[in-house]
Short mmCIF file of the C-alpha atoms (twelve columns), coordinates in Angstrom:
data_MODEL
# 
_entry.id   MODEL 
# 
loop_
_atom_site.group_PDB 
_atom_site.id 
_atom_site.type_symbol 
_atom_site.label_atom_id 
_atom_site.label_alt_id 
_atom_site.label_comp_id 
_atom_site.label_asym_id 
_atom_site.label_seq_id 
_atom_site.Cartn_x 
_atom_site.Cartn_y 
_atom_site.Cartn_z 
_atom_site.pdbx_PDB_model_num 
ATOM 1   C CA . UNK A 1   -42.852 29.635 40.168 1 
ATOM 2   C CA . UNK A 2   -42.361 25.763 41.727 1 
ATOM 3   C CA . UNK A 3   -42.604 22.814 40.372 1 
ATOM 4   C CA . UNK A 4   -46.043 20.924 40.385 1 
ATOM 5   C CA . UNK A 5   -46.261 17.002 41.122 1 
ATOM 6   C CA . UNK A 6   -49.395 15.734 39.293 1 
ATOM 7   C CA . UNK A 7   -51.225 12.634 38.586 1 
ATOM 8   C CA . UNK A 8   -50.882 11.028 35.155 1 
ATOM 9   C CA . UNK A 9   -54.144 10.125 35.284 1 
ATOM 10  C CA . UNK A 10  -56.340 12.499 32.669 1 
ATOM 11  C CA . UNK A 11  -58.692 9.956  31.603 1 
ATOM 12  C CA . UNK A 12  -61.654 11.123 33.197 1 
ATOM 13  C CA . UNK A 13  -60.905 14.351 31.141 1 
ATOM 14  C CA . UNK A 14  -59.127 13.650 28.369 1 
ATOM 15  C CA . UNK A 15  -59.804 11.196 25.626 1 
ATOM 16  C CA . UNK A 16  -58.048 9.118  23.073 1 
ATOM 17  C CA . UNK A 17  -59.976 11.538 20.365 1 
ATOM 18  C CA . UNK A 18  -58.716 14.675 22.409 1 
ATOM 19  C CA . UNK A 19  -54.988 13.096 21.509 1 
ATOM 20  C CA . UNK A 20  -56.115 11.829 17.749 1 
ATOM 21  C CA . UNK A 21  -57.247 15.373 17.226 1 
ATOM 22  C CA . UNK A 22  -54.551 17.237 18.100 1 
ATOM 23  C CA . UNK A 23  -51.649 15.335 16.115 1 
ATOM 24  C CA . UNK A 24  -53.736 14.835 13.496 1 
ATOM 25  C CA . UNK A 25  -54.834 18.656 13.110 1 
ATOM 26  C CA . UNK A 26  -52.887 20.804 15.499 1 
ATOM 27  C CA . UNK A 27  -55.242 21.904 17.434 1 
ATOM 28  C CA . UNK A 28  -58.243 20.700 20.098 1 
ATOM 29  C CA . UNK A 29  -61.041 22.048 22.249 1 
ATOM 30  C CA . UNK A 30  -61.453 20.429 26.117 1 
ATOM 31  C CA . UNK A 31  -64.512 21.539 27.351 1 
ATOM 32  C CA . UNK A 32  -65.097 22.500 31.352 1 
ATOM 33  C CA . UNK A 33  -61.738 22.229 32.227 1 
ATOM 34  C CA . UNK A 34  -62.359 25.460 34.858 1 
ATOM 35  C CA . UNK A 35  -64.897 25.798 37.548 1 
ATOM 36  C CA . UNK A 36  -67.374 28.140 37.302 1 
ATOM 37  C CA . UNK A 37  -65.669 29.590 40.063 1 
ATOM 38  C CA . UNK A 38  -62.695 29.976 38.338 1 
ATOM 39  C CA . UNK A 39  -64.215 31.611 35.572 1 
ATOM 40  C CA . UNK A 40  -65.994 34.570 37.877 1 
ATOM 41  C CA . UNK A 41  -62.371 35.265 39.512 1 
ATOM 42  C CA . UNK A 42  -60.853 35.608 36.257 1 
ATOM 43  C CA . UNK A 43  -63.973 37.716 34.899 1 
ATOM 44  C CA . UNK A 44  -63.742 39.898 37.914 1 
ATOM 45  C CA . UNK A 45  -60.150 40.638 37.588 1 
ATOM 46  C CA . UNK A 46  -60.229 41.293 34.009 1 
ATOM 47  C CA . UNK A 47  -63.176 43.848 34.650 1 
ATOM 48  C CA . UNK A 48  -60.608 45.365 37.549 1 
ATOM 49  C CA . UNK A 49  -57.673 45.692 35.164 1 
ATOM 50  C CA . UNK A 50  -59.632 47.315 31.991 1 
ATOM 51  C CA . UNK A 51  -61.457 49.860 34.193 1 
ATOM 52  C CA . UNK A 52  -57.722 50.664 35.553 1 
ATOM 53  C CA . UNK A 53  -56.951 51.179 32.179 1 
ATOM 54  C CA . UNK A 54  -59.072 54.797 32.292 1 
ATOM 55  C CA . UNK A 55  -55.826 56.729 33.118 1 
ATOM 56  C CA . UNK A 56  -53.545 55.503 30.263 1 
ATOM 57  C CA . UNK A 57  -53.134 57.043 27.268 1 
ATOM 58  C CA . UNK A 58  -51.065 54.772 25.027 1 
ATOM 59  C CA . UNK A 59  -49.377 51.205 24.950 1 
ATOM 60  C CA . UNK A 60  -47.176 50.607 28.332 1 
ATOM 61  C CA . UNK A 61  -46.335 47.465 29.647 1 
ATOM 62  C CA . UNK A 62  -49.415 45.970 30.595 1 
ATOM 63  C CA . UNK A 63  -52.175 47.406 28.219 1 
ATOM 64  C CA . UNK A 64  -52.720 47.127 24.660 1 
ATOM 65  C CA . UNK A 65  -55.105 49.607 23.166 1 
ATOM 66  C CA . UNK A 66  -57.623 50.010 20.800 1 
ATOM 67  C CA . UNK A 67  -57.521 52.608 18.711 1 
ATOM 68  C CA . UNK A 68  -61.005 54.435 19.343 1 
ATOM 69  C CA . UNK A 69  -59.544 54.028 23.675 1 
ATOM 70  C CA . UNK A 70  -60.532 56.553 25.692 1 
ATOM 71  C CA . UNK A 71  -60.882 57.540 29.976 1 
ATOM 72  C CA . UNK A 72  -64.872 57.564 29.438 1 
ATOM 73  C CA . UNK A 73  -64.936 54.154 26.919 1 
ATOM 74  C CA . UNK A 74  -61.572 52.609 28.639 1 
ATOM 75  C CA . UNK A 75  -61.310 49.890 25.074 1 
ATOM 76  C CA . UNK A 76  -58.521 47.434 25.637 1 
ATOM 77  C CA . UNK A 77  -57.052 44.786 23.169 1 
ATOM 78  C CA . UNK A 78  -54.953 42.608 25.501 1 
ATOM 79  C CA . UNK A 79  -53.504 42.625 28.886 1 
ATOM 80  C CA . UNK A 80  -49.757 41.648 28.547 1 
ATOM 81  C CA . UNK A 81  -48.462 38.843 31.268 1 
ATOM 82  C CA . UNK A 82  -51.402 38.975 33.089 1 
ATOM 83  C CA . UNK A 83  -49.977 36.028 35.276 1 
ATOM 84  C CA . UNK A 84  -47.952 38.746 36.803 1 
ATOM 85  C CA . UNK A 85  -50.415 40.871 37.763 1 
ATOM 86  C CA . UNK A 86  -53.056 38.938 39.716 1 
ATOM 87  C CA . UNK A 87  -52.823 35.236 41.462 1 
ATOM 88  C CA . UNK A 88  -55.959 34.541 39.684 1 
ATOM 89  C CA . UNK A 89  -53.832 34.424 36.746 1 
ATOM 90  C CA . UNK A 90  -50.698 33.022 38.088 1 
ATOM 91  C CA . UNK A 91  -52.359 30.191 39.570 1 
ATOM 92  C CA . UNK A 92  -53.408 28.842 36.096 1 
ATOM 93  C CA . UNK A 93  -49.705 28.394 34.817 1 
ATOM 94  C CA . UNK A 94  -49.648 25.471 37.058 1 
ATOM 95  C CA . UNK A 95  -53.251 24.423 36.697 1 
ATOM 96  C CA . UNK A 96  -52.747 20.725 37.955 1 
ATOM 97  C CA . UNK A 97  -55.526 19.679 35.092 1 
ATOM 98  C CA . UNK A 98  -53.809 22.131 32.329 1 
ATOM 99  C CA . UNK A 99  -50.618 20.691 33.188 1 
ATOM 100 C CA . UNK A 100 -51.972 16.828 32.704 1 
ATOM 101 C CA . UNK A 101 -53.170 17.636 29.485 1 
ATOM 102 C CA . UNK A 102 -50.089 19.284 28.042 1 
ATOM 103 C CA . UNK A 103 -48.388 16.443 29.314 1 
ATOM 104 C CA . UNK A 104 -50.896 13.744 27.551 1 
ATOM 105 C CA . UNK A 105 -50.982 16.367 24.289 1 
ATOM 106 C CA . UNK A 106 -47.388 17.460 23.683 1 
ATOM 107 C CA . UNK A 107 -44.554 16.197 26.408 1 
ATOM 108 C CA . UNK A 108 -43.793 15.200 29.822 1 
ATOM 109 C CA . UNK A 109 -41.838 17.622 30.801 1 
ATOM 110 C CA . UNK A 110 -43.143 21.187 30.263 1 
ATOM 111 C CA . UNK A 111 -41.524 24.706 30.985 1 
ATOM 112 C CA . UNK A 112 -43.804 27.461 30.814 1 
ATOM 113 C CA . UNK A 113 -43.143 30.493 28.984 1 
ATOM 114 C CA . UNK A 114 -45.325 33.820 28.520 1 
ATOM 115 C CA . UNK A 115 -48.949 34.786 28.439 1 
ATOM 116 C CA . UNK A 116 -50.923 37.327 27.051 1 
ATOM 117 C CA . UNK A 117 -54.998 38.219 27.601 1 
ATOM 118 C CA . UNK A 118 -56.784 38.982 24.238 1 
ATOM 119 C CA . UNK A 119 -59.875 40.761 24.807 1 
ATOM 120 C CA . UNK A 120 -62.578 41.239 21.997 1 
ATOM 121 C CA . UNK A 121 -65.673 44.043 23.346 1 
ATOM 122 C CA . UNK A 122 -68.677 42.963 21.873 1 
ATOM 123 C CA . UNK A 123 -69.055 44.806 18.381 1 
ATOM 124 C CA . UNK A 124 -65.583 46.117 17.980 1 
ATOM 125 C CA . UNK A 125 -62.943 43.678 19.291 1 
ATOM 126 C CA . UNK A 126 -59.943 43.682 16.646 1 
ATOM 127 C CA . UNK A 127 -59.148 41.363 14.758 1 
ATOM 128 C CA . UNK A 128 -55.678 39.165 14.197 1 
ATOM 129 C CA . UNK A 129 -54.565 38.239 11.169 1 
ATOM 130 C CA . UNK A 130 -53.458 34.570 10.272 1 
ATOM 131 C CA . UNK A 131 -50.269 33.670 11.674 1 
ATOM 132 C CA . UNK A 132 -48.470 30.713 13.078 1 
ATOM 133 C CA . UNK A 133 -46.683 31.103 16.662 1 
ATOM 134 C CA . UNK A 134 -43.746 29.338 15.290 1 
ATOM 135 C CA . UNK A 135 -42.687 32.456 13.494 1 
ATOM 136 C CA . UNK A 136 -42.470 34.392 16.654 1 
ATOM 137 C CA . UNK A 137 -40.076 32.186 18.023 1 
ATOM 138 C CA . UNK A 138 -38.654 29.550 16.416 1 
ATOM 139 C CA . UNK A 139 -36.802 26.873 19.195 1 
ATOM 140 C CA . UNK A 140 -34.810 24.035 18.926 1 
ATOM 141 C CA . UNK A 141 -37.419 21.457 18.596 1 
ATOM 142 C CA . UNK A 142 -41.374 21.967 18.254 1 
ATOM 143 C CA . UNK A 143 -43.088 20.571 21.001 1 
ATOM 144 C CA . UNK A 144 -43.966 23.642 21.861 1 
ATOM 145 C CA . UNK A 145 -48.406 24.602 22.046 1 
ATOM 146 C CA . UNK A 146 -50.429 27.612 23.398 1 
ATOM 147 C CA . UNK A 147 -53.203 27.054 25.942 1 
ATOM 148 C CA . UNK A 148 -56.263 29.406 25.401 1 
ATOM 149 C CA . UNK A 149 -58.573 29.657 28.135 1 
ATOM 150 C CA . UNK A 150 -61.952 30.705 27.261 1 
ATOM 151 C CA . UNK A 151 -63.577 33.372 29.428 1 
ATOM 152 C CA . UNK A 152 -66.752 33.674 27.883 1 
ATOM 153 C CA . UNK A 153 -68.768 31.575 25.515 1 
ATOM 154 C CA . UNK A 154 -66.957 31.387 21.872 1 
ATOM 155 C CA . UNK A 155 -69.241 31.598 19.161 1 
ATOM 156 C CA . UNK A 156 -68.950 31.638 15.662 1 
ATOM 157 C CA . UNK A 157 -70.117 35.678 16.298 1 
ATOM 158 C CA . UNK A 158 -67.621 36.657 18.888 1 
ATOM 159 C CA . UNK A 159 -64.408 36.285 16.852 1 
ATOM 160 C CA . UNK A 160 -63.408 32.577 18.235 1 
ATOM 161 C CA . UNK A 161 -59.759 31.589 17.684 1 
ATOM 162 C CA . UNK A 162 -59.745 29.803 13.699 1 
ATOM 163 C CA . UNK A 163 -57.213 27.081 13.031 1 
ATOM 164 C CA . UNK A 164 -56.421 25.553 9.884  1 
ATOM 165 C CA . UNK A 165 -56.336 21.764 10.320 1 
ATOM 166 C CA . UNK A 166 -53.067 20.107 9.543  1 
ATOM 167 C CA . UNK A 167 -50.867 23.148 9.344  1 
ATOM 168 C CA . UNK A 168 -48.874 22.188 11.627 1 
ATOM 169 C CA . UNK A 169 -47.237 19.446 9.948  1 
ATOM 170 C CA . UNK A 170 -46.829 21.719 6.586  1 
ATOM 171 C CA . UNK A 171 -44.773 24.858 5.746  1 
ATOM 172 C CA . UNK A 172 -43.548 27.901 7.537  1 
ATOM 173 C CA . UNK A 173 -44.872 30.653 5.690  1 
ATOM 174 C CA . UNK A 174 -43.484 34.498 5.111  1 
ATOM 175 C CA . UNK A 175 -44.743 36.693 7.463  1 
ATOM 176 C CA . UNK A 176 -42.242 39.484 6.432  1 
ATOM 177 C CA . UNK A 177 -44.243 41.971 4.903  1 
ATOM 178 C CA . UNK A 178 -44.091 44.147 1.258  1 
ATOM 179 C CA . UNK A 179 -40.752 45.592 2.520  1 
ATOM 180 C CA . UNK A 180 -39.105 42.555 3.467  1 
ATOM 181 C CA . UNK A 181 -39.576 43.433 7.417  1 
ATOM 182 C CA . UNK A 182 -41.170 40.753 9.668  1 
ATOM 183 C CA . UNK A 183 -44.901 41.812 10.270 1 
ATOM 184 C CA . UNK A 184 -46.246 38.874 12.328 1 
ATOM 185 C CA . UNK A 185 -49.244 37.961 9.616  1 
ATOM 186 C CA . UNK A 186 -49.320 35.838 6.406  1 
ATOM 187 C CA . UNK A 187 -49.958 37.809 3.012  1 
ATOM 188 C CA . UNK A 188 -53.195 36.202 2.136  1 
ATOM 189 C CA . UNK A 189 -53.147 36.997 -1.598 1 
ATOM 190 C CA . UNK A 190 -50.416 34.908 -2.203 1 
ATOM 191 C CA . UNK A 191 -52.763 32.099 -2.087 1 
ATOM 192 C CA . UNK A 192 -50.881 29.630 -0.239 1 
ATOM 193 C CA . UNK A 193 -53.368 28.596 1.918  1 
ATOM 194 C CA . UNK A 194 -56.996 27.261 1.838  1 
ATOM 195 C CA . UNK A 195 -58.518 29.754 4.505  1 
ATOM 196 C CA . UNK A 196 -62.134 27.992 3.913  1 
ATOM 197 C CA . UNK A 197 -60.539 25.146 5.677  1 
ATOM 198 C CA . UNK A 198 -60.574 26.782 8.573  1 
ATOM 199 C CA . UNK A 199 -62.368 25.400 11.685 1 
ATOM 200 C CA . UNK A 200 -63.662 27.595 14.966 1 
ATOM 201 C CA . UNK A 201 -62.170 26.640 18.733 1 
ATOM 202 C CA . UNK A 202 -65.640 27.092 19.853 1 
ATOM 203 C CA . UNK A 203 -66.819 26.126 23.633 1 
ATOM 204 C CA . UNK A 204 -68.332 26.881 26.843 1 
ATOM 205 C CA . UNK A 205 -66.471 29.041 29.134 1 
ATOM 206 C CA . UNK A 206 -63.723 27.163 31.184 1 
ATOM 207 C CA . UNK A 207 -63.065 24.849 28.564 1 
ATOM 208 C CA . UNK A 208 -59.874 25.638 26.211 1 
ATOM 209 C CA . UNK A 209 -58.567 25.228 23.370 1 
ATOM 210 C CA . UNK A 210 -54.878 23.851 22.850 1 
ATOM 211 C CA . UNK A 211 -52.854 24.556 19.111 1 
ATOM 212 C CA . UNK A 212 -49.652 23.614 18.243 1 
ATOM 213 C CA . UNK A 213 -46.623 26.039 17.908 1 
ATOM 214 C CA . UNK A 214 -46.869 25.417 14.148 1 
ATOM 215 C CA . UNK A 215 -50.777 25.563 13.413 1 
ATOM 216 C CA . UNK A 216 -52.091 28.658 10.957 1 
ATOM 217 C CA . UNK A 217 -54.554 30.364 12.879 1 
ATOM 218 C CA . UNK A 218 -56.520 33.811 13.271 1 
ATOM 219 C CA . UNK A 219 -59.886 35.356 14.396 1 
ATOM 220 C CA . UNK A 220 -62.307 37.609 13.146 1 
ATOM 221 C CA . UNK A 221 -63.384 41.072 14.477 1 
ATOM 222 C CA . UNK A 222 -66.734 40.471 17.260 1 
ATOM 223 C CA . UNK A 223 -69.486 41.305 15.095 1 
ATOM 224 C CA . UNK A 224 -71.315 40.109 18.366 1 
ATOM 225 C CA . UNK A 225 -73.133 41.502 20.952 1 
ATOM 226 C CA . UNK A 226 -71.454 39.217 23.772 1 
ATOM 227 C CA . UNK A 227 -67.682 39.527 24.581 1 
ATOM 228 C CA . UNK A 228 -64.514 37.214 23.887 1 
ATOM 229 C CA . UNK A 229 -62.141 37.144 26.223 1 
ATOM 230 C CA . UNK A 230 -59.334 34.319 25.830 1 
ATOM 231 C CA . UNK A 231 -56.505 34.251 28.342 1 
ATOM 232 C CA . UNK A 232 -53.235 32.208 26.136 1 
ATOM 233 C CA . UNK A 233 -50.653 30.385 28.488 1 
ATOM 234 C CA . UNK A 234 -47.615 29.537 26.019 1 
ATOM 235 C CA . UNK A 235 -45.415 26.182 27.090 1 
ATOM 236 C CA . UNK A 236 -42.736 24.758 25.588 1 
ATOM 237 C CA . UNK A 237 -41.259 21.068 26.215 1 
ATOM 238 C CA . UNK A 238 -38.347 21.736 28.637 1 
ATOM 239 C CA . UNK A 239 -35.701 20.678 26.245 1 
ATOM 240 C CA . UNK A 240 -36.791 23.077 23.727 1 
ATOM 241 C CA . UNK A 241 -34.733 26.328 23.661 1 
ATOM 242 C CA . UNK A 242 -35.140 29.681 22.299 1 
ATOM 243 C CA . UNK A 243 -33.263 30.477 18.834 1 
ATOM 244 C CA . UNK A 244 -33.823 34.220 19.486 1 
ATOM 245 C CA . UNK A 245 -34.365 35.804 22.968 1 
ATOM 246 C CA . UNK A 246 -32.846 37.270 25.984 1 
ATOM 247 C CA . UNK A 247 -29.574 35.682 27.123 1 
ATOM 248 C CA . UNK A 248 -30.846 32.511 29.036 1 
ATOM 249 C CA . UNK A 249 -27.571 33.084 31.162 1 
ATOM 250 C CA . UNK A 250 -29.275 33.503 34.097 1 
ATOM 251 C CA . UNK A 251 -30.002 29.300 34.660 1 
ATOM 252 C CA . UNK A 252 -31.856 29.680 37.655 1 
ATOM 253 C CA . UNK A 253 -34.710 31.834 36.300 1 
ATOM 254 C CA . UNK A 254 -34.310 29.461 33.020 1 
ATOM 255 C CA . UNK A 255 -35.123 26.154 35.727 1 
ATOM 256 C CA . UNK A 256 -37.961 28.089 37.438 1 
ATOM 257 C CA . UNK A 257 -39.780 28.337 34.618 1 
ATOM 258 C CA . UNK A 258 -40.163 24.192 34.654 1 
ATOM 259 C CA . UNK A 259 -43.797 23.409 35.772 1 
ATOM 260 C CA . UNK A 260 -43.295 19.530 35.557 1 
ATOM 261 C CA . UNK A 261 -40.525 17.346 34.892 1 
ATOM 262 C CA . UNK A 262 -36.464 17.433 35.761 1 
ATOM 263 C CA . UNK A 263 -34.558 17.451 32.467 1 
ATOM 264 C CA . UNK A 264 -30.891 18.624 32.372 1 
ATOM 265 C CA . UNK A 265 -31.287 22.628 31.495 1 
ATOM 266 C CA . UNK A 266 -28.063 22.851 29.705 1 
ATOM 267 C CA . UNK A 267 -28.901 19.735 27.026 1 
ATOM 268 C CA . UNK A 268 -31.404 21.343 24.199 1 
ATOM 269 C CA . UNK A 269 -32.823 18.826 22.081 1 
ATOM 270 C CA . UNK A 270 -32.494 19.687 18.363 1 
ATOM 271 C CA . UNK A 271 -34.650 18.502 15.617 1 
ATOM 272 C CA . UNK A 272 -34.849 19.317 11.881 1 
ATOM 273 C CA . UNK A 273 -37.950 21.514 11.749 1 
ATOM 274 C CA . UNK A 274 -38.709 24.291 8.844  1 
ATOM 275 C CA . UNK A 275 -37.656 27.909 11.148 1 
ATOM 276 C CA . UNK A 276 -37.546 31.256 9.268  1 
ATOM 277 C CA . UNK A 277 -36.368 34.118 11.764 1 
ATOM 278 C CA . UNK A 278 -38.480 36.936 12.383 1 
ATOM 279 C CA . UNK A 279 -35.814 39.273 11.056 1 
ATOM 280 C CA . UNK A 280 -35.461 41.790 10.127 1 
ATOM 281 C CA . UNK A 281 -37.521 43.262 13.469 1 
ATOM 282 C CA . UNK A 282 -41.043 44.535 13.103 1 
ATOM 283 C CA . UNK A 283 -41.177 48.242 12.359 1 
ATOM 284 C CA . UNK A 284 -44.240 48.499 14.957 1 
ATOM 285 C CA . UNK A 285 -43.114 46.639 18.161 1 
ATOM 286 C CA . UNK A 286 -45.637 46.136 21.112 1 
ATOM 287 C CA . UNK A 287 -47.768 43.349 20.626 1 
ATOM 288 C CA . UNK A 288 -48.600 41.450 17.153 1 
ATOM 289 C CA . UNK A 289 -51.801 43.819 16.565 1 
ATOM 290 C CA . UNK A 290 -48.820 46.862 15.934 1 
ATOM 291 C CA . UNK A 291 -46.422 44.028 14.200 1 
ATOM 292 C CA . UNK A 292 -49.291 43.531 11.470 1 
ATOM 293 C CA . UNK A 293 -49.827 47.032 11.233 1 
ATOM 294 C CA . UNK A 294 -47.878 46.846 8.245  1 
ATOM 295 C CA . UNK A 295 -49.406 43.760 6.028  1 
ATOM 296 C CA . UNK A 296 -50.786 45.672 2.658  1 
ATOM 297 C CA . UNK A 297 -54.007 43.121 2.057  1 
ATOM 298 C CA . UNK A 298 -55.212 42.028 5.444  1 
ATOM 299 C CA . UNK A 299 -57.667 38.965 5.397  1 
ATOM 300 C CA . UNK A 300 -60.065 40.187 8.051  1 
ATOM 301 C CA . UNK A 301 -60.883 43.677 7.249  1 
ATOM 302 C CA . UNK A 302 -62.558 42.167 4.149  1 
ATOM 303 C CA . UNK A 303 -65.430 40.768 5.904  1 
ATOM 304 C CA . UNK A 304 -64.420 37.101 5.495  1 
ATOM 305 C CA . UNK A 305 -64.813 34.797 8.553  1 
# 
């Protein structure tokens, strides 16, 4: 994974209010950011990779199941590091206009980290429970935002990513569940948070959305008859580093992570943000659909939106 030399130039894309909106609330919505091109590829591939899915039987390294999966009704929840599997996905990590707009929205020098492909099937798609990123994996400073590429049309029907404005400049909140283990989700009966607040990342396909490590967000089951498929590229500011993860011994798979920018690798920049680990572990590892498995009052299965 090289580096990528881009223009600063994202004016013709970007606005002011694309900037405005995202410090202000922690999240935004660019709108045809992909060809339509680029949207067919990453449809076709995505079709490839859940009909592959026929054989398996349970969670392995790349799928994510539903529950109701089966060889004749192959029904998969996400595709883990799809950018590994195809170039249609790799090449997006280094998206030149992606890239600009991470730069203009959250720092010029970004390292990229992980993604993940959440799929919703129309009338079934799962659910995830509110959450903020942050608890996941807390770093050494918070420049840190997730990219979600939109596949398909978001609708208010389909189970759109929900983001509750301003969150990221507030609280990190428990996401340890009844037993005091880390479950991924926020208890919603402890009435910390005004849920109604929350606004819809809605768009054509090929635009995204952008949130910051920090924001409160979720998304409803697709109650829909069209499906949601959102693609999440994770970047972090190149100075921020991991409080809990793998030994980052190995410096030059560390560097080659860097998609813009040459900061020294060794030289974390540390600020005073609110960090609660995610420990002690989730009892259901895999994915955060198995670490919520164990939140008591769930906010979605209700029927709320």
């Amino acid at each position: 994974m090289g580096h990528s030399v881009v223009s600063t130039s994202t004016d013709h894309f970007v606005t002011n209010e694309h900037v405005e909106s995202y410090r202000r609330d922690g999240f935004v919505v660019i709108e045809d950011v992909l060809s339509d091109r680029e949207v067919d590829r990453l449809r076709q591939v995505t079709d490839a990779l859940v009909n592959a899915s026929r054989d398996i039987t349970d969670h392995d390294e790349v799928y994510d199941l539903e529950p109701n999966h089966s060889p004749i009704d192959p029904r998969v929840r996400r595709i883990k590091q799809p950018h590994k599997l195809d170039p249609a996905f790799s090449a997006l990590v280094n998206h030149p206009k992606i890239i600009q707009v991470l730069q203009k929205l959250m720092h010029p020098h970004i390292r990229f980290d992980v993604s993940k492909l959440n799929l919703k099937s129309a009338g079934y798609g799962a659910a995830v429970e509110w959450h903020q990123d942050w608890a996941f994996y807390p770093h050494t400073n918070d420049d840190l935002a997730a990219v979600g590429v939109m596949m398909d049309d978001m609708l208010l029907e389909n189970g759109p990513l929900l983001c509750i404005p301003r969150s990221h400049r507030g609280s990190i909140f428990n996401h340890h569940d009844d037993s005091g283990y880390f479950c991924g989700a926020i208890d919603p009966s402890r009435n910390e948070i005004d849920f109604d607040s929350a606004e819809a990342c809605i768009g054509r396909a090929g635009s995204i959305s952008i949130h910051h490590v920090r924001t409160v967000h979720g998304s409803a089951v697709n109650s829909s008859t069209r499906p949601r498929r959102l693609l999440l590229l994770q970047y972090r500011a190149a100075d921020a580093w991991p409080l809990i993860a793998k030994s980052q011994s190995d410096l030059e798979t560390w560097k080659s992570l860097l998609v813009t920018g040459d900061v020294d690798p060794i030289q974390p920049r540390c600020e005073r943000v609110p960090i609660r680990l995610p420990l002690p572990a989730a009892q259901h590892q895999g994915s955060i659909y198995e670490n919520q498995r164990t939140l008591k009052r769930p906010y979605f299965s209700t029927g709320s939106v």
